[in-house]
C-alpha positions in Angstrom: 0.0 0.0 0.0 2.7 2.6 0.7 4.5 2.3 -2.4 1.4 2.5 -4.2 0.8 6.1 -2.5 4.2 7.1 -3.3 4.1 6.4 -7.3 1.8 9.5 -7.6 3.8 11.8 -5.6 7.6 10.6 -7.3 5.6 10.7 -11.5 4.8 14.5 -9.3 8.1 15.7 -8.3 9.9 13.8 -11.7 7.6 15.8 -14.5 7.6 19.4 -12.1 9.7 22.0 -14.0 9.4 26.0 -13.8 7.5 26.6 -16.7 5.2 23.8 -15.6 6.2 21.6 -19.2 7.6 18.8 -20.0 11.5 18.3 -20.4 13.1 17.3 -22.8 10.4 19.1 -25.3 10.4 21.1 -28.7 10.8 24.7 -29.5 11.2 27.4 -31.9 13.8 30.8 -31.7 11.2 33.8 -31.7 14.0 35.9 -33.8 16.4 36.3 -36.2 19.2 36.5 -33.7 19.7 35.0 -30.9 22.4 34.8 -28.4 23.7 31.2 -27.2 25.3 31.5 -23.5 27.6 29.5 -21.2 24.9 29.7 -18.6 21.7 30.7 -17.7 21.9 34.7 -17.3 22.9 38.2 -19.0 26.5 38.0 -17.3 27.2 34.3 -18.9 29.6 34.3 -22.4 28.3 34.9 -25.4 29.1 31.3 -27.2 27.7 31.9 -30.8 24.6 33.7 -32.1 22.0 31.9 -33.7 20.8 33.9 -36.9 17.9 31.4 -38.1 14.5 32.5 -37.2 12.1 29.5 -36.7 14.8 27.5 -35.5 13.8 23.6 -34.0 15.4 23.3 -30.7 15.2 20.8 -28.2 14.6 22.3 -24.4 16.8 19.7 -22.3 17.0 21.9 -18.9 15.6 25.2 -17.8 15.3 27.8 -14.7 12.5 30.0 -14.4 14.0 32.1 -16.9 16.5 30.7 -19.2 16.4 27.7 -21.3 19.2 25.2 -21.8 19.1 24.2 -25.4 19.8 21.7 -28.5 20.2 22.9 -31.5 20.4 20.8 -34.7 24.0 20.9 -35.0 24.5 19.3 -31.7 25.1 22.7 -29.8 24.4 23.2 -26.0 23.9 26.6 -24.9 21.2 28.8 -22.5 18.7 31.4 -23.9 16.5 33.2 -22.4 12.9 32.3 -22.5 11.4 35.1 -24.3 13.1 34.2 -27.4 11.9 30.7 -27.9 8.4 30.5 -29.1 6.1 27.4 -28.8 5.5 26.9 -32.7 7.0 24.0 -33.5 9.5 23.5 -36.6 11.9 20.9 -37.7 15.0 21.1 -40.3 16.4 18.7 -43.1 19.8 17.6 -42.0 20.5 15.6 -44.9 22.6 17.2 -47.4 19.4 16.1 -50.3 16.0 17.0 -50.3 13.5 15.0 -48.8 10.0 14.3 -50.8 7.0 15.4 -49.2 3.8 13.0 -49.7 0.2 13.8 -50.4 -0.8 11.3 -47.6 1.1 9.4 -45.2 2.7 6.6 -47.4 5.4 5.9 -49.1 4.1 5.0 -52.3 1.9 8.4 -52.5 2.2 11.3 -54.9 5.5 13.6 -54.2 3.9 17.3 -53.7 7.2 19.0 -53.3 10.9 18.7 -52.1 12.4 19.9 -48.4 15.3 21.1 -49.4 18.7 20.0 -48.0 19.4 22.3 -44.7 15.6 23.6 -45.0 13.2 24.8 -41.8 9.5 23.8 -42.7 6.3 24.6 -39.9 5.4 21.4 -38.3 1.6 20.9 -38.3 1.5 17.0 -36.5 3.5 13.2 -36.4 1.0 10.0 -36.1 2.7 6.5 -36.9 6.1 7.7 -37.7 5.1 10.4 -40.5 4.7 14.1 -39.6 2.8 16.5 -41.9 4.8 19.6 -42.4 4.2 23.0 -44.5 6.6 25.2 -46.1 6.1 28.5 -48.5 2.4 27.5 -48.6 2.6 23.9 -49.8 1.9 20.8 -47.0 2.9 17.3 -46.9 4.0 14.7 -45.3 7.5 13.1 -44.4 8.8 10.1 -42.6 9.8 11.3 -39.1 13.7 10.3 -39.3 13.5 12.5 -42.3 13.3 15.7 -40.4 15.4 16.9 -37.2 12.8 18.4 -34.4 10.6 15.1 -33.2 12.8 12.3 -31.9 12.0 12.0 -28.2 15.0 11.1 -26.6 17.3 14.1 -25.5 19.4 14.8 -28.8 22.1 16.3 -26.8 24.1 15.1 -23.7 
C-alpha cells in the first residue's frame, strides 16, 4: 500500500519543471538573432549567435528564466525564454531533399521537395510520418526524415 501512494507523488516531483512543461520538449527561436550562453543569465559568455528564425530546438533543462538548449548541429547553450516560441518547426539535416507526400505513405504522390538544410512549420507526427508546411505547400514526411521530433534528449 505505501508504495502505491508514493508512485503519484515521485511521476509529481519527476515531470515538475518551472514553466510547468515537459522536459526534454520542442521549441522554436522567436528571432532572427539569438544569443547562445555559457549559462543561464545576462553575465554568462556569449558562445555563438544563432541567426535562423524558426529554428527547432530541443529544451533539455531550464530555470524559471533561461532555457538550456539543442540545436540541430549538436550545440548546448542557454537562452533566455522570451526568445523561444512554442510553434514547433523541424529542419532537413541531410545534405538532399527530402519528398514530401500527399498522404502518409510511401508510395503516395511527391507534392514538393524539403530542401537540403531547410526549416518547414510542423503541423502533427502520427505512426512515424509528420505533416509539415513550407512556403504555402503541405505534406507529409517520414519522421527520421526531419530533425525536431525524436524523443529522446538529442544532446548530452
Amino acid at each position: 500500500m505505501a508504495l502505491m501512494l508514493a508512485a503519484p507523488a515521485q511521476a509529481r516531483e519527476a515531470g515538475e519543471t518551472p514553466s510547468g512543461f515537459a522536459v526534454p520538449r520542442y521549441l522554436s527561436l522567436k528571432f532572427g538573432e539569438v544569443n547562445a550562453r555559457a549559462g543561464p543569465g545576462d553575465d554568462h559568455q556569449v558562445l555563438w549567435v544563432y541567426r535562423a528564425r524558426g529554428l527547432p530546438v530541443q529544451v533539455v533543462a531550464e530555470t524559471r528564466e533561461w532555457r538550456r538548449i539543442c540545436d540541430p548541429e549538436g550545440g548546448l547553450a542557454w537562452v533566455h525564454r522570451r526568445v523561444t516560441d512554442g510553434k514547433r518547426s523541424v529542419m532537413n539535416l541531410t545534405a538532399t531533399p527530402v519528398p514530401m507526400r500527399r498522404r502518409p505513405r510511401a508510395e503516395a504522390e511527391i507534392t514538393a521537395y524539403l530542401n537540403a538544410r531547410a526549416l518547414a512549420a510542423l503541423d502533427r507526427c502520427d505512426k512515424g510520418w509528420c505533416r509539415l508546411s513550407v512556403d504555402g505547400v503541405t505534406g507529409w514526411v517520414t519522421e527520421s526524415a526531419v530533425w525536431g521530433v525524436a524523443g529522446p534528449i538529442q544532446c548530452r
